[in-house]
N, CA, C and O atoms as CSV, one atom per row, in Angstrom:
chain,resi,resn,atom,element,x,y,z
A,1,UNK,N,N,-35.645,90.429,55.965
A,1,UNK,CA,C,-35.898,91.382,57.015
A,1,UNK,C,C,-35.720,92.794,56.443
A,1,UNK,O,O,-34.803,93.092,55.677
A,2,UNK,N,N,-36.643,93.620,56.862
A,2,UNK,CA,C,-36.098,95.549,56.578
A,2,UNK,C,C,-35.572,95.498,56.861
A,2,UNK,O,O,-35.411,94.700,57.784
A,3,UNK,N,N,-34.327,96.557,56.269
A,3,UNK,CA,C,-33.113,96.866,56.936
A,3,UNK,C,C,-33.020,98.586,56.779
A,3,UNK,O,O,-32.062,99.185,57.267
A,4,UNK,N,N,-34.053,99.266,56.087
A,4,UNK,CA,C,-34.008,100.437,55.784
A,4,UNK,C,C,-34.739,101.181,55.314
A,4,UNK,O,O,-35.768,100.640,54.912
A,5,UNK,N,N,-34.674,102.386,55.146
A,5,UNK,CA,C,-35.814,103.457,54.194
A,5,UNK,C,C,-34.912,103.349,52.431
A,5,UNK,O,O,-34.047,104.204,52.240
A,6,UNK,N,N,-35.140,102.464,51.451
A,6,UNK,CA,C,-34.270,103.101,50.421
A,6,UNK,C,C,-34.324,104.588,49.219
A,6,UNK,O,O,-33.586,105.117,48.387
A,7,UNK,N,N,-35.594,104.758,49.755
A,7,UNK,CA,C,-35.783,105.626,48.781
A,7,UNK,C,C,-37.317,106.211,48.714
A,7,UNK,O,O,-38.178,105.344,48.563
A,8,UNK,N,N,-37.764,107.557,48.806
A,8,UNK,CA,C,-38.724,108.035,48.573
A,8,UNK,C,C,-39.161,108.601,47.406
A,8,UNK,O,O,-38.773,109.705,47.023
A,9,UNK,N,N,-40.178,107.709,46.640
A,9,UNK,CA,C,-40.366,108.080,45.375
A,9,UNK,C,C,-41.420,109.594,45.100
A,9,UNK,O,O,-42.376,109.973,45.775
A,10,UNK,N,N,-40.951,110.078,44.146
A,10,UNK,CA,C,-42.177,111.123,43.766
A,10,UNK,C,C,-42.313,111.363,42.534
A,10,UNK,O,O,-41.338,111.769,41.900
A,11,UNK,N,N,-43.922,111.112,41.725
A,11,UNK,CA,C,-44.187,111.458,40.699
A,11,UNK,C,C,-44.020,112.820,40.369
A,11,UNK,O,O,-44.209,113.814,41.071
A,12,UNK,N,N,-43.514,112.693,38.819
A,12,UNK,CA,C,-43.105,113.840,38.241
A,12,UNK,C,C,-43.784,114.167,36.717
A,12,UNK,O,O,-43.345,113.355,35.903
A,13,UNK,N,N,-44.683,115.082,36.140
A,13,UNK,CA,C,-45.193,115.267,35.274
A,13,UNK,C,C,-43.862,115.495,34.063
A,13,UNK,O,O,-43.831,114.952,32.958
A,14,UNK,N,N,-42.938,116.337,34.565
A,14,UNK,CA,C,-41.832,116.548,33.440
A,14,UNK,C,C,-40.510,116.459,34.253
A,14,UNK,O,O,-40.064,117.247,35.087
A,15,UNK,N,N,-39.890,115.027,33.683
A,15,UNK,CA,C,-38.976,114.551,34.218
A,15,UNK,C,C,-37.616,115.312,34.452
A,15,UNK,O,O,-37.014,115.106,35.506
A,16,UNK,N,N,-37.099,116.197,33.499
A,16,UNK,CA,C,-36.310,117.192,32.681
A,16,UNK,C,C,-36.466,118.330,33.972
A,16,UNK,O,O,-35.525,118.893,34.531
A,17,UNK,N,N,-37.191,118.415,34.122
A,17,UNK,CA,C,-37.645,119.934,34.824
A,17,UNK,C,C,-37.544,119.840,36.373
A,17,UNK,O,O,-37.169,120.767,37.092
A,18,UNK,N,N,-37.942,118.554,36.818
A,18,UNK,CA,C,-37.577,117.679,37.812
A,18,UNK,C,C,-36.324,117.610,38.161
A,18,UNK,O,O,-36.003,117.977,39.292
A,19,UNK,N,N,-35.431,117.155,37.311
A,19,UNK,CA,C,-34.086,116.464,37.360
A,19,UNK,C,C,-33.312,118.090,37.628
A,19,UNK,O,O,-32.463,118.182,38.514
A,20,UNK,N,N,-33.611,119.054,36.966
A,20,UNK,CA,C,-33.030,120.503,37.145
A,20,UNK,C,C,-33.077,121.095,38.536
A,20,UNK,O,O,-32.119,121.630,39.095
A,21,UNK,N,N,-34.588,120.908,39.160
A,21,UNK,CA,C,-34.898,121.587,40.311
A,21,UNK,C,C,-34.003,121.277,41.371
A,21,UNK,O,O,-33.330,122.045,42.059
A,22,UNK,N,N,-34.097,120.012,41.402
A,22,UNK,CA,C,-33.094,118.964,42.474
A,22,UNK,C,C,-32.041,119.046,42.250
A,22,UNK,O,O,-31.459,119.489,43.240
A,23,UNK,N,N,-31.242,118.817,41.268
A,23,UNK,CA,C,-29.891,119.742,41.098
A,23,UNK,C,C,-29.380,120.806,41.204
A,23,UNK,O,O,-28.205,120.855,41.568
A,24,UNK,N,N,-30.317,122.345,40.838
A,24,UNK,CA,C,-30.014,123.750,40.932
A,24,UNK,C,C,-30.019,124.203,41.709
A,24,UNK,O,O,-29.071,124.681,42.332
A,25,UNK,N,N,-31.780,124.200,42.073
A,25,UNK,CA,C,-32.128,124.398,43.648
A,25,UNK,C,C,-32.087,123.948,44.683
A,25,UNK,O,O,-32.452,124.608,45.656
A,26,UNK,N,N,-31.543,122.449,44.818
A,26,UNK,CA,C,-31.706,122.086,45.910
A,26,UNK,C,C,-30.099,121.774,46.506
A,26,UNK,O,O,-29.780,121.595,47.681
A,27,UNK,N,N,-29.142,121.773,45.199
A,27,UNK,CA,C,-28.155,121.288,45.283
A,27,UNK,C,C,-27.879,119.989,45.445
A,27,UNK,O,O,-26.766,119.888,45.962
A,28,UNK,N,N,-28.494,118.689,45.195
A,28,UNK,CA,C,-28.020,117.322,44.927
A,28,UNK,C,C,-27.782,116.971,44.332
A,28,UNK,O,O,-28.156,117.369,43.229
A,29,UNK,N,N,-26.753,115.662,44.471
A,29,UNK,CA,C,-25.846,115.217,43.637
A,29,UNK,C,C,-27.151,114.471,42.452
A,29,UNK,O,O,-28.368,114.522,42.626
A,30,UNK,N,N,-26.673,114.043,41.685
A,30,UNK,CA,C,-27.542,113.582,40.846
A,30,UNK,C,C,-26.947,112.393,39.646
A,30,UNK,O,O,-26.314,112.566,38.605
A,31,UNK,N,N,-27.532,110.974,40.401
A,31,UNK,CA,C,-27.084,110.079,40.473
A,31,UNK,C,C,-27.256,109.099,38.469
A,31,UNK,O,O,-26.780,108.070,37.988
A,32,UNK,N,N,-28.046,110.039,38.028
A,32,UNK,CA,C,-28.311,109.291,36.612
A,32,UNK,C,C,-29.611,108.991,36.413
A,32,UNK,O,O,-30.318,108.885,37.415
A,33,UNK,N,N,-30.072,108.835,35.381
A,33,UNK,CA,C,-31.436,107.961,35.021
A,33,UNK,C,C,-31.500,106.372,34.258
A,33,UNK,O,O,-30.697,105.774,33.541
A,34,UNK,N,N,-32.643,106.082,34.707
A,34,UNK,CA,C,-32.809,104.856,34.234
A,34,UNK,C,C,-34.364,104.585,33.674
A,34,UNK,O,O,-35.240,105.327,34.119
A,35,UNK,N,N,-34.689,103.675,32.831
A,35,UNK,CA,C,-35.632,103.133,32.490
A,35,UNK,C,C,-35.971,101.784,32.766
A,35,UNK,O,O,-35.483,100.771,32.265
A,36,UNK,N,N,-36.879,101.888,33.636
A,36,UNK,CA,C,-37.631,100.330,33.954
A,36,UNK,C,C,-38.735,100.209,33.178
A,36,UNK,O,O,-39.706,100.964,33.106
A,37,UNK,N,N,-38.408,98.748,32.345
A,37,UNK,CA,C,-39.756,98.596,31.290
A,37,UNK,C,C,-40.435,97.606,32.493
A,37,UNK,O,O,-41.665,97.636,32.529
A,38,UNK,N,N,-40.108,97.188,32.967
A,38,UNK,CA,C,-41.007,96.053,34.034
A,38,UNK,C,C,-42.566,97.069,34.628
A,38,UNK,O,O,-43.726,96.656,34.608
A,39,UNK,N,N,-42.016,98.645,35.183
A,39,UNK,CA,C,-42.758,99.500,35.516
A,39,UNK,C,C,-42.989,100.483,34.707
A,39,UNK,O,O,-43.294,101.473,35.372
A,40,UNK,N,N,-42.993,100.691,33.609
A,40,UNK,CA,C,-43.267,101.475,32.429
A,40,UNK,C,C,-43.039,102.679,33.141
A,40,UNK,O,O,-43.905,103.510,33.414
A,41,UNK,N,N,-41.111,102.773,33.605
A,41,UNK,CA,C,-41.095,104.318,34.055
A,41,UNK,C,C,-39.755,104.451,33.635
A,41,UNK,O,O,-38.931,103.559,33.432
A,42,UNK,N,N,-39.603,106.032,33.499
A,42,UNK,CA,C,-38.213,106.920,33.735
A,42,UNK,C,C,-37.977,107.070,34.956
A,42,UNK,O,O,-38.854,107.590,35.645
A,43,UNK,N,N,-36.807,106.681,35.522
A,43,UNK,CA,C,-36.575,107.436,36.944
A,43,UNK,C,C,-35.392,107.778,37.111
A,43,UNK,O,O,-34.494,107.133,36.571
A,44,UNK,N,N,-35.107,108.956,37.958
A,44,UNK,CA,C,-33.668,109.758,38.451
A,44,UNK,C,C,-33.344,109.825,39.940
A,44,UNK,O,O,-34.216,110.262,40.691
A,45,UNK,N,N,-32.345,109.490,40.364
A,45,UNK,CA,C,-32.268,109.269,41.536
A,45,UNK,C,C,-31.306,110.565,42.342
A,45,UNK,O,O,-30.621,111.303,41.635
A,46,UNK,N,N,-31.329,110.710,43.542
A,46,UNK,CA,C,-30.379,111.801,43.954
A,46,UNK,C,C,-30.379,111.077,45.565
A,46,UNK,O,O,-31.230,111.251,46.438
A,47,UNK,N,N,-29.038,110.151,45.641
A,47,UNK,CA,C,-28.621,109.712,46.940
A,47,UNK,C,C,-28.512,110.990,47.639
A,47,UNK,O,O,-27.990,112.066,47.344
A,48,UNK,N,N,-29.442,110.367,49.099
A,48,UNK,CA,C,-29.446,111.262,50.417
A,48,UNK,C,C,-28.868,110.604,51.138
A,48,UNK,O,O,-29.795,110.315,51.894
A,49,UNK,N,N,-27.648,109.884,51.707
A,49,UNK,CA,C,-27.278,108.840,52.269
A,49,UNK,C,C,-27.620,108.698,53.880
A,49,UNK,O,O,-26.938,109.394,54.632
A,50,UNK,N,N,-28.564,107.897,54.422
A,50,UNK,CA,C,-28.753,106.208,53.880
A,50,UNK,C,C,-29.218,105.878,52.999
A,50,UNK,O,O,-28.876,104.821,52.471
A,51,UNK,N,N,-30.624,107.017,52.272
A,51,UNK,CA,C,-31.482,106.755,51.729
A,51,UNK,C,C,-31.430,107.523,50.160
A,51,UNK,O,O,-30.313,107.623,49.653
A,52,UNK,N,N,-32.658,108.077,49.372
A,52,UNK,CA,C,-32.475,109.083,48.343
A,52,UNK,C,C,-33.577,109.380,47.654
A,52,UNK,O,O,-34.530,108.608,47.754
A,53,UNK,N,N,-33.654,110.245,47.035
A,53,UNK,CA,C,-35.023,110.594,46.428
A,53,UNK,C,C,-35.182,110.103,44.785
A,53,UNK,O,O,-34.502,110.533,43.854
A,54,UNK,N,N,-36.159,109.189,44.711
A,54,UNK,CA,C,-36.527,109.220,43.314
A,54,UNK,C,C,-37.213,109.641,42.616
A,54,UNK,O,O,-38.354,109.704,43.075
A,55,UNK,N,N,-37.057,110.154,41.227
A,55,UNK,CA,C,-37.719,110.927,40.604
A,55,UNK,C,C,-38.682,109.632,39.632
A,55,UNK,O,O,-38.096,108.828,38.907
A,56,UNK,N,N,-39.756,109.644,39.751
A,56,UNK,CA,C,-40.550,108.846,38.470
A,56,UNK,C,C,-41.482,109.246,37.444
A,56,UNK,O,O,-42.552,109.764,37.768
A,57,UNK,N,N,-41.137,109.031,36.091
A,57,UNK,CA,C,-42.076,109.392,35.544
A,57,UNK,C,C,-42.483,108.352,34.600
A,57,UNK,O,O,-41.865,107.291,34.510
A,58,UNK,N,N,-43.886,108.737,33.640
A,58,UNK,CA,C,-44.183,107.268,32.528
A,58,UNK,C,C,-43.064,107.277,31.496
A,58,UNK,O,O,-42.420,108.198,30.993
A,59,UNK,N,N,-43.036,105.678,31.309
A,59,UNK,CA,C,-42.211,105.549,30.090
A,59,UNK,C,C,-43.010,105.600,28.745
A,59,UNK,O,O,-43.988,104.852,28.765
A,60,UNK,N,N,-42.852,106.230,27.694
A,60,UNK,CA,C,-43.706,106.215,27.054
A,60,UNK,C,C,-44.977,106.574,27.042
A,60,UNK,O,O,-45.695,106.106,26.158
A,61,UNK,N,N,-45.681,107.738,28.299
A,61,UNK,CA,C,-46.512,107.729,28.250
A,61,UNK,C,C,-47.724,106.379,28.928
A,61,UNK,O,O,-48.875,106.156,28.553
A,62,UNK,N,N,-47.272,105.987,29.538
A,62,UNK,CA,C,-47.736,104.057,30.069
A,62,UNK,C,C,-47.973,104.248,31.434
A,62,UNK,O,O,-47.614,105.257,32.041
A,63,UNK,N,N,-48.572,103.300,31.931
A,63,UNK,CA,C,-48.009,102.409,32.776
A,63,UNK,C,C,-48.803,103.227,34.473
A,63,UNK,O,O,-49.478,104.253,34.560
A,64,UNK,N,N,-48.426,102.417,35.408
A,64,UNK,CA,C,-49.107,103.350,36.529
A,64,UNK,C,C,-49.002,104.687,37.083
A,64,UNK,O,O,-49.819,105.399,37.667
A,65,UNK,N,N,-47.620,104.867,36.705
A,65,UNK,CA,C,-47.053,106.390,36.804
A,65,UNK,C,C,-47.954,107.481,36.152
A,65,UNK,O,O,-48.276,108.510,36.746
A,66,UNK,N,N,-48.452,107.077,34.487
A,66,UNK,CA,C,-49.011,108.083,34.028
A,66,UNK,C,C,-50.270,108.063,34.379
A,66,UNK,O,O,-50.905,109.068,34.061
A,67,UNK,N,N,-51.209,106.682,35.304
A,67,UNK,CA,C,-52.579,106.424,35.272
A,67,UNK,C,C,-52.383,107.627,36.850
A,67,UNK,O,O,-53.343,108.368,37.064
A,68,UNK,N,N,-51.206,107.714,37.778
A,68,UNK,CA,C,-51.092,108.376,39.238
A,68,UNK,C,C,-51.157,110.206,38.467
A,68,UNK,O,O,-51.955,111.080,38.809
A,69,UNK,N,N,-50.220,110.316,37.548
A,69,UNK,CA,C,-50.057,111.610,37.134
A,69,UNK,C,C,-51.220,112.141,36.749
A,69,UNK,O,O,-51.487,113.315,37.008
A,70,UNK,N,N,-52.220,111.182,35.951
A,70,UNK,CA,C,-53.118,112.091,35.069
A,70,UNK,C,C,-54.733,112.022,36.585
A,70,UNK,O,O,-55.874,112.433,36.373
A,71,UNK,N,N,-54.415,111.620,37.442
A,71,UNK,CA,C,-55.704,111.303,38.883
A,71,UNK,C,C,-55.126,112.214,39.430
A,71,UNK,O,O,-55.832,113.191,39.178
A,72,UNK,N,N,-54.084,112.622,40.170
A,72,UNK,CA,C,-53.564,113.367,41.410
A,72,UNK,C,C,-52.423,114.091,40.818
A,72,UNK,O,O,-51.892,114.800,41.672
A,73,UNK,N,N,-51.870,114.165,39.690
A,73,UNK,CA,C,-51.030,115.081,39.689
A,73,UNK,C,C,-49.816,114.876,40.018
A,73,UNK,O,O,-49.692,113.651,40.025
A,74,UNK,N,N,-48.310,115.616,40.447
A,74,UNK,CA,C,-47.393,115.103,40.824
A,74,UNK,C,C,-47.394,114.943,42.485
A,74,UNK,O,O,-48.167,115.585,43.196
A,75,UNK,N,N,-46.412,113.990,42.997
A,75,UNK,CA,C,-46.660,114.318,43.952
A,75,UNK,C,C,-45.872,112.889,45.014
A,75,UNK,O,O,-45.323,111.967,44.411
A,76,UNK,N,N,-45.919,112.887,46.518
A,76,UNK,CA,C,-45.277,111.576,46.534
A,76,UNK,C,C,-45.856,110.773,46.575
A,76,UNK,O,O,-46.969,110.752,47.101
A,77,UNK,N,N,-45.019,109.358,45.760
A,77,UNK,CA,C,-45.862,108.046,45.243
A,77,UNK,C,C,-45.585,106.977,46.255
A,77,UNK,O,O,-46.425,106.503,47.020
A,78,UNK,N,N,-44.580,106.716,46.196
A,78,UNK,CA,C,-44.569,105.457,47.449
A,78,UNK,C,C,-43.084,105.834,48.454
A,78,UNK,O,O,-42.293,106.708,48.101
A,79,UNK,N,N,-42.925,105.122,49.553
A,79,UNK,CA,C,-42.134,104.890,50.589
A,79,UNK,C,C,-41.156,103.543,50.176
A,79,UNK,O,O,-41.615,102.523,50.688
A,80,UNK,N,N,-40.449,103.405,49.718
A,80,UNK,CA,C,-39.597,102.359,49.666
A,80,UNK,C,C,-38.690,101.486,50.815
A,80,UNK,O,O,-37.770,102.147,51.298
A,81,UNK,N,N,-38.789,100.453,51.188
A,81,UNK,CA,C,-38.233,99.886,52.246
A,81,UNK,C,C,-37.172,98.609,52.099
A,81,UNK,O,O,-37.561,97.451,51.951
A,82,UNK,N,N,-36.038,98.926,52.149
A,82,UNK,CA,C,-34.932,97.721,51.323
A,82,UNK,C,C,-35.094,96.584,52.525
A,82,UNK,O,O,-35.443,96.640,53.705
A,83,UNK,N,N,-34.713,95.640,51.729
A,83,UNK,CA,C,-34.732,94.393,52.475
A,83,UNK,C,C,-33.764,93.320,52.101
A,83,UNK,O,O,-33.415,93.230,50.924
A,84,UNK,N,N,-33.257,92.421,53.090
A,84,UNK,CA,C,-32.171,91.691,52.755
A,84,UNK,C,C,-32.722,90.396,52.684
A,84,UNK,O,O,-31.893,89.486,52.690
A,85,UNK,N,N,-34.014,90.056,52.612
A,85,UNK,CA,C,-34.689,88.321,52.072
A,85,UNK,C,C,-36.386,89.064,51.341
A,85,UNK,O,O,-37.378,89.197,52.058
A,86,UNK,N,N,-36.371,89.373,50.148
A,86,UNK,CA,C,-37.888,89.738,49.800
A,86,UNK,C,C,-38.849,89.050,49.954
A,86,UNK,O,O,-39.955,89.486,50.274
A,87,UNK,N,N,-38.540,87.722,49.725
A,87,UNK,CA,C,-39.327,86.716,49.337
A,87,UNK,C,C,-39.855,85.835,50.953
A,87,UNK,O,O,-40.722,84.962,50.980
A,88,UNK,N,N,-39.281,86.209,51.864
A,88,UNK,CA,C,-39.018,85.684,53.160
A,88,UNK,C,C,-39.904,87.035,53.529
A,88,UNK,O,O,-40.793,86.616,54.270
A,89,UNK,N,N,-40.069,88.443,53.357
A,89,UNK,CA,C,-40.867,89.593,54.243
A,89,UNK,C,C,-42.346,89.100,53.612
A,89,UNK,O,O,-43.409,89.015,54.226
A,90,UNK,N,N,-41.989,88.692,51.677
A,90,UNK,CA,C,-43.644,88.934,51.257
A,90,UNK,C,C,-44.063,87.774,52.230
A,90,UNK,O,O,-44.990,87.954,53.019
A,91,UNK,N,N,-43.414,86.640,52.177
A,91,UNK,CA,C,-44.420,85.293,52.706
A,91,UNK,C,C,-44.804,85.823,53.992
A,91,UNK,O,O,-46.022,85.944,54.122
A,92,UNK,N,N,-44.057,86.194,55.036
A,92,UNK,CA,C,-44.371,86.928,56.165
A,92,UNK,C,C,-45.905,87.882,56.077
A,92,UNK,O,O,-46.961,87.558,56.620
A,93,UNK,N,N,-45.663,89.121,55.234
A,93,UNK,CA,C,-46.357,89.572,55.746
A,93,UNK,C,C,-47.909,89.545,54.919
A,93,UNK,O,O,-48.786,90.375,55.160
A,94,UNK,N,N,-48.060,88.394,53.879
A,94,UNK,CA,C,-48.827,87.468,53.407
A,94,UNK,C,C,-49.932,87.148,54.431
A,94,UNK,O,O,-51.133,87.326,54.637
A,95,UNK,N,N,-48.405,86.351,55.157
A,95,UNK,CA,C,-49.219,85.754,56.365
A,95,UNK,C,C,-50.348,86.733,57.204
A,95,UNK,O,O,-51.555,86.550,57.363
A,96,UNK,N,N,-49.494,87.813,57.663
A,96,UNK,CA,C,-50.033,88.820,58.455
A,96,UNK,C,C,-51.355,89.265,57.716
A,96,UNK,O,O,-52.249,89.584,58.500
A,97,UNK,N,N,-51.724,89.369,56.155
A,97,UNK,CA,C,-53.271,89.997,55.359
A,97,UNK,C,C,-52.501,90.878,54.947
A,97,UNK,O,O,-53.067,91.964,54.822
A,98,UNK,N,N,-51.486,90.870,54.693
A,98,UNK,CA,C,-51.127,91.880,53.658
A,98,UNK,C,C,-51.720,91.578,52.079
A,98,UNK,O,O,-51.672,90.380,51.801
A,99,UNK,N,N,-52.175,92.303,51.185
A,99,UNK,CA,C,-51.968,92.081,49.801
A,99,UNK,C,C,-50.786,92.882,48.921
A,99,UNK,O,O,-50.258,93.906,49.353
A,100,UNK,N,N,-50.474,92.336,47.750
A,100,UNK,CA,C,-49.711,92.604,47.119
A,100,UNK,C,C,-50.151,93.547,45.777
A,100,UNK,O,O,-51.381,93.568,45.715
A,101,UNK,N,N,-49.773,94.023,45.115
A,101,UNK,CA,C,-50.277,94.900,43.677
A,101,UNK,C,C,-50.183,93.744,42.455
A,101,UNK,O,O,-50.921,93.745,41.470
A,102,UNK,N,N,-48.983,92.630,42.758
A,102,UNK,CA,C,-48.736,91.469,41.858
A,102,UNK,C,C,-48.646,90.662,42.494
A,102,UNK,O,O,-48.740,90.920,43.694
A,103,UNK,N,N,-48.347,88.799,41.963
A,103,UNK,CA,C,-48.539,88.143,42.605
A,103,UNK,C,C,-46.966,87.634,42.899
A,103,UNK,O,O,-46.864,86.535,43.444
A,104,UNK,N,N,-45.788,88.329,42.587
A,104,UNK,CA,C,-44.596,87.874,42.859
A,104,UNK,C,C,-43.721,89.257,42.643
A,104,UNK,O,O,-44.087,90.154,41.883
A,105,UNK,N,N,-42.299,89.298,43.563
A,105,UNK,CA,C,-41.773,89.980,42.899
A,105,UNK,C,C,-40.752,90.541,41.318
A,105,UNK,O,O,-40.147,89.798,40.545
A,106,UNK,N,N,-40.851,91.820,41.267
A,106,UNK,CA,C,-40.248,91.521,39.251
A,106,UNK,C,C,-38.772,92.823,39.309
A,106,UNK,O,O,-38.264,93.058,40.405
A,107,UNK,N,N,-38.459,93.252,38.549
A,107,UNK,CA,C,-37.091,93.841,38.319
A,107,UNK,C,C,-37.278,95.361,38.499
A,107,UNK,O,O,-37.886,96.122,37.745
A,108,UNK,N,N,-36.790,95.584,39.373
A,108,UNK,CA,C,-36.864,97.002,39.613
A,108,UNK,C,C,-35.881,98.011,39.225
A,108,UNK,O,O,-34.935,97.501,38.624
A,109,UNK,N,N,-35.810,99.080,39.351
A,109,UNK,CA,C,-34.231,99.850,38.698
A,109,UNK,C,C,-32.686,99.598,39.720
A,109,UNK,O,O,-32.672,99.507,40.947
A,110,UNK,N,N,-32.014,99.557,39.207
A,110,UNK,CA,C,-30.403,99.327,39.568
A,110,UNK,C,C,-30.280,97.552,39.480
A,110,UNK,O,O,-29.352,96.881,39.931
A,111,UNK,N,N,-31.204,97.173,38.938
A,111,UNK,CA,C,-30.947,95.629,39.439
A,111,UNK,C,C,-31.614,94.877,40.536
A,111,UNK,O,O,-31.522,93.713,40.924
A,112,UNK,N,N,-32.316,95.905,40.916
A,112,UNK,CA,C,-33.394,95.290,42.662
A,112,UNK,C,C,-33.945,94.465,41.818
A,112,UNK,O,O,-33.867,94.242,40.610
A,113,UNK,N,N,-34.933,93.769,43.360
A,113,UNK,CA,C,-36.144,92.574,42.668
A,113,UNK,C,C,-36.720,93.674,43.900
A,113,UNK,O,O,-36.268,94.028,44.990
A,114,UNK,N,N,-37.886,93.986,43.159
A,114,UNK,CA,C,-39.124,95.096,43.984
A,114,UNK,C,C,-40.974,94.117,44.255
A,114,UNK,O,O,-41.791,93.421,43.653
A,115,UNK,N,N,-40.832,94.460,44.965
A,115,UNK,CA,C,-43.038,94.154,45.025
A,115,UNK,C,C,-43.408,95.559,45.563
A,115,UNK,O,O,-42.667,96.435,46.007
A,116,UNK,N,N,-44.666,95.541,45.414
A,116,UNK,CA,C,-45.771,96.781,46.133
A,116,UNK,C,C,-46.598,96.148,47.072
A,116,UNK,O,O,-46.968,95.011,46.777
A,117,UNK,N,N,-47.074,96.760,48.432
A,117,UNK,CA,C,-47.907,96.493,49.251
A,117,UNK,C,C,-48.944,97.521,48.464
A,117,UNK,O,O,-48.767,98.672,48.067
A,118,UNK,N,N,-49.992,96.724,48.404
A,118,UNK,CA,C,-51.604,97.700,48.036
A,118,UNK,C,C,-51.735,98.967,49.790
A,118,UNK,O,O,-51.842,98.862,51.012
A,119,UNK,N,N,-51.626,100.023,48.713
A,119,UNK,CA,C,-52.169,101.408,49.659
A,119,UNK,C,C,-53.274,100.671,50.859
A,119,UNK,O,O,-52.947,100.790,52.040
A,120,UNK,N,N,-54.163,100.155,50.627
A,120,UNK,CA,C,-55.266,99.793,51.501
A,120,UNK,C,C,-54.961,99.550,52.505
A,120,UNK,O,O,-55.488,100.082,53.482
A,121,UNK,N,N,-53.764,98.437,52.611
A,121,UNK,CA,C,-53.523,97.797,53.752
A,121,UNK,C,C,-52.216,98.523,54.610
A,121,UNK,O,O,-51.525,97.966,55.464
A,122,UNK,N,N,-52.116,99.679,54.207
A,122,UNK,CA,C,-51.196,100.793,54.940
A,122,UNK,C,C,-51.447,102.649,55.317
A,122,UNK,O,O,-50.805,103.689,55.460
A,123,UNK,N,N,-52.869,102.104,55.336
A,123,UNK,CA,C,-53.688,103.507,55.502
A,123,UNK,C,C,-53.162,104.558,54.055
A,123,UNK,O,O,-52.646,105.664,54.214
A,124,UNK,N,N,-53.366,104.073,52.996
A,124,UNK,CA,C,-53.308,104.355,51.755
A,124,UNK,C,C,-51.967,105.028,51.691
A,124,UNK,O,O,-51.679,106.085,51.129
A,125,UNK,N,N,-51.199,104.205,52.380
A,125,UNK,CA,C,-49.421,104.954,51.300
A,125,UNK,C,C,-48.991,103.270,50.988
A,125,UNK,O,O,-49.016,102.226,51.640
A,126,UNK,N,N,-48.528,103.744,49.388
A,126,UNK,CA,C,-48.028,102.567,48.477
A,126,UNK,C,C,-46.903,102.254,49.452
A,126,UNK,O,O,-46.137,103.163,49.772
A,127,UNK,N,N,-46.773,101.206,49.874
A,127,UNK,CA,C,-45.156,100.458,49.821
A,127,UNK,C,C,-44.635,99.433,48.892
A,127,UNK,O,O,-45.146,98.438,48.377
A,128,UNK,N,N,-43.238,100.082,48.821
A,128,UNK,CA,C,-42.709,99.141,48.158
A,128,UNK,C,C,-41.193,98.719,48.893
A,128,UNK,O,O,-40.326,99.392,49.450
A,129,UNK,N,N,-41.341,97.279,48.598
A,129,UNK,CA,C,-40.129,96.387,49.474
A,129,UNK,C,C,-39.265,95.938,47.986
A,129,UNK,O,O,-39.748,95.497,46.943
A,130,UNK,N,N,-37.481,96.300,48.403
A,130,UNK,CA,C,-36.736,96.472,47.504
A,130,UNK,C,C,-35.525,95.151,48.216
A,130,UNK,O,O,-35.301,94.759,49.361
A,131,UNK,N,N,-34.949,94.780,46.795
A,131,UNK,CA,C,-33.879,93.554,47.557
A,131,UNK,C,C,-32.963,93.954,46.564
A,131,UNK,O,O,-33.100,93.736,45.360
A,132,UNK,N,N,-31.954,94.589,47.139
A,132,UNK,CA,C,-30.889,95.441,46.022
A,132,UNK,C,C,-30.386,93.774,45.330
A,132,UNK,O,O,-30.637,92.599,45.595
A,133,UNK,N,N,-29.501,94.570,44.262
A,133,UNK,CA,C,-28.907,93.130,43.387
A,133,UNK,C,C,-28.091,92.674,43.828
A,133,UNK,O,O,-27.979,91.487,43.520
A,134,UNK,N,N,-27.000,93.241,44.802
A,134,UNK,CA,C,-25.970,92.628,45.676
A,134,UNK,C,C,-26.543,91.688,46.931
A,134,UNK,O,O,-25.916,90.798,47.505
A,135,UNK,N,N,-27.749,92.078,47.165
A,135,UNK,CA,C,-27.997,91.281,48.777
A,135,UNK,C,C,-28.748,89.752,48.643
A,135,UNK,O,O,-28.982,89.088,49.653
């Protein structure tokens, strides 16, 4: 079942420069970075509690982040929605004609298991459904 908003992602052309703004200017705490090779990204997080903003960029130059950066630029990428059974919402909303971006879910940053809903079937905003590593 959702249980929440976890996180609003936004592509970032220069991760560094990113990670400064949100700290200097905006004043948030600023939670660390991580690298997900599953999603060929860098990302930085800054808890907004319930929720928080993520910063994403390509790892290496890769991956969908840099195919979103180099089409549209920076900007926000998906809506994140935590959930406490993943595998119980995808079959659900399977059912309903949802499609997926993959055909299962894979490892997301902090330890989640993540999937993507295809933009199409949400009046073109990416979702993504998150099952933290504790739940």
């Amino acid at each position: 079942m959702i249980t929440g908003l976890d996180h609003i992602a936004i592509a970032v052309p220069d991760l560094d420069a990113a990670i400064q703004r949100f700290m200097t200017d905006f004043g948030l705490d600023y939670e660390g970075t991580e690298e997900v090779e599953a999603a060929k990204t860098s990302t930085a997080f800054f808890p907004l509690p319930p929720t928080s903003i993520e910063l994403v960029h390509p790892l290496r130059g890769e991956g969908a982040i840099a195919k979103y950066l180099e089409k549209r630029g920076g900007g926000i990428h998906h809506l994140c929605f935590r959930t406490d059974d993943i595998e119980a919402d995808v079959a659900r909303l399977k059912d309903k004609g949802y499609i997926f971006t993959s055909d299962a879910p894979t490892p997301g940053a902090h330890g989640a298991t993540v999937i993507f809903i295809h933009p199409k079937c949400c009046d073109g905003v990416l979702i993504e459904l998150s099952q933290p590593a504790e739940a």
